[in-house]
C-alpha positions as CSV (number, residue, x, y, z in Angstrom):
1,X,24.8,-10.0,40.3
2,X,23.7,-12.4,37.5
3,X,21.8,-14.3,39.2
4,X,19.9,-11.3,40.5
5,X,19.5,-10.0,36.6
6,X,18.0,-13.6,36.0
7,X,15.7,-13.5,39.0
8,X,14.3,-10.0,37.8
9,X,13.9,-11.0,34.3
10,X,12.2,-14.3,35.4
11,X,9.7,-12.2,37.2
12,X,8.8,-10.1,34.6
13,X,8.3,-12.6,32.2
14,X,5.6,-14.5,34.8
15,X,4.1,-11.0,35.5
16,X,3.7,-10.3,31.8
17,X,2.4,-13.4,31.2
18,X,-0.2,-12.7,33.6
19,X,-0.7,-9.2,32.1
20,X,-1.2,-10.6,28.7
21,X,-3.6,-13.7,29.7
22,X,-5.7,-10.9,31.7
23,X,-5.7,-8.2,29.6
24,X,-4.7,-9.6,25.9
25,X,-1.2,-8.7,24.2
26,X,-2.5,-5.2,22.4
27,X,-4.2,-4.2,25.7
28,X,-1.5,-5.0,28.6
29,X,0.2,-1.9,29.2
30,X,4.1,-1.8,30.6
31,X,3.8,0.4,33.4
32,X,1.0,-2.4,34.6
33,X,3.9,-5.4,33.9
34,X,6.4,-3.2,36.1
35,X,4.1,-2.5,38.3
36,X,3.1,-6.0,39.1
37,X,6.8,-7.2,38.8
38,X,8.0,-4.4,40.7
39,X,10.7,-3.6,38.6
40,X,11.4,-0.1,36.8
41,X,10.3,1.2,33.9
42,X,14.3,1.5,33.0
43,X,15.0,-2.5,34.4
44,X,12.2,-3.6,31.9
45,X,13.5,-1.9,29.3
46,X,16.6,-3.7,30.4
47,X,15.9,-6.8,29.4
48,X,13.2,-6.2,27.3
49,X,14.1,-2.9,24.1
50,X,10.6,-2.0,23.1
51,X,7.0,-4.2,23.5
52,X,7.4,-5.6,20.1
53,X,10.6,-7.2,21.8
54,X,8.9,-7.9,25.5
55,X,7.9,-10.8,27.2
56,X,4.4,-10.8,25.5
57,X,5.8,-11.0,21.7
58,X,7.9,-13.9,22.9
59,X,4.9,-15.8,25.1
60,X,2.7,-15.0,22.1
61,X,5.6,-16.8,19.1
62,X,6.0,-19.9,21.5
């Protein structure tokens, strides 16, 4: 199972990143990320509380 939580995390994060080189930070919407990452809107929010917590706030700090 934790390995499978990894995996989908992974993937969002390389979606997002996608998302956000695309489509800039203030302009990539989430239901575009899931959709690409094929994960839920609920699995997102999983791993990730709000947008000012998701993959593109971290990508963007690094």
């Amino acid at each position: 199972m934790q390995r499978r939580v990894q995996l989908t995390r992974t993937t969002i994060l390389a979606r997002a990143a996608e998302q956000f080189d695309r489509h800039g930070y203030t302009h990539a919407a989430l239901h575009e990320i899931t959709g690409v990452s094929h994960a839920t809107k609920g699995g997102l929010y999983f791993h990730f509380r709000s947008k000012r917590t998701s993959p593109g706030r971290r990508l963007t700090s690094v």
